[in-house]
N, C-alpha and C positions, 0 to 999 in steps of 0.2 A: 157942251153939246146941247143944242135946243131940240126940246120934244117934236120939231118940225122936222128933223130933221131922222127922225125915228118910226122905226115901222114894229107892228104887231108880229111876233113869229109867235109858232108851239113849238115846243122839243120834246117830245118823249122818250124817256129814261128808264128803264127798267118797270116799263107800263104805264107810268105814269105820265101826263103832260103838264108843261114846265110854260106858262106864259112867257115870254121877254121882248123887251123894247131892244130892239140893232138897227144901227145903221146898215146903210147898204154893203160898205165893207166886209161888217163884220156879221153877216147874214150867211154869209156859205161858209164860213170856218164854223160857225157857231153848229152849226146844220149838221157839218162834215164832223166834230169834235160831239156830239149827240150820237153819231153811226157810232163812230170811234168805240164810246162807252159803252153803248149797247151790242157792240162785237166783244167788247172785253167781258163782259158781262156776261153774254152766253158762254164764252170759251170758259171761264170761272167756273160758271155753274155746270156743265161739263165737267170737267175736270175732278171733280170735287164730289160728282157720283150724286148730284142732287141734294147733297148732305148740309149745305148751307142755304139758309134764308136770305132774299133777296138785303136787309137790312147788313147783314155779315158779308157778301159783297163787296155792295156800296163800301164798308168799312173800309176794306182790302184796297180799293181800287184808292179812295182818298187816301189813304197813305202811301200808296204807290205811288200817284200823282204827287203827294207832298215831299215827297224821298227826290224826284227827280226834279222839281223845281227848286227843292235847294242846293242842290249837285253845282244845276244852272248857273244860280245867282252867286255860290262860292267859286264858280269858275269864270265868271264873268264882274267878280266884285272889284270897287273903285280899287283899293288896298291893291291889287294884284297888278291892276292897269297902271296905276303909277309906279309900281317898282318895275317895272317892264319902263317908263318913261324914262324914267332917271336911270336906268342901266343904259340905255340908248343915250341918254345926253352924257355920262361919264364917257363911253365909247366914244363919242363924238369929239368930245374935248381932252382926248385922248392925239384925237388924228393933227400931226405939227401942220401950221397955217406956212403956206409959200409966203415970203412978202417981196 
């Protein structure tokens, strides 16, 4: 990816603004996944009676986030997809050929 091909956004997080270089694809998810945080964020701190520091937060929500990207990638991993392949190809060579 050439820095030509990258643009200057902010993201503000929990107050704070976050420089970042995105492509144009990836400038409205980035934007939209920024609201995201910062609604979860509020509903937290809510929640929780104002009793946590925005730092205890952030904590919560990255391991939330880290908890569901591995859910993700074990239910999407190579290992699962090839035994799903080879069950499909046993089935297959299963079915008798006309000749």
């Amino acid at each position: 990816m050439s820095k030509e091909n990258l643009h200057s956004i902010k993201v503000e997080i929990a107050g704070r603004s976050y420089p970042l270089f995105v492509t144009d694809k990836e400038r409205e998810v980035v934007l939209l996944l920024g609201e995201k945080i910062n609604e979860e964020i509020n509903d937290l701190h809510a929640r929780y009676a104002n009793s946590l520091v925005k730092q205890d937060i952030m904590a919560m929500l990255l391991l939330t986030y880290g908890k569901k990207m591995q859910e993700l990638e074990e239910s999407t991993s190579l290992p699962s997809i090839e035994d799903k392949i080879n069950q499909l190809q046993n089935l297959l060579s299963e079915i008798p050929l006309e000749d």
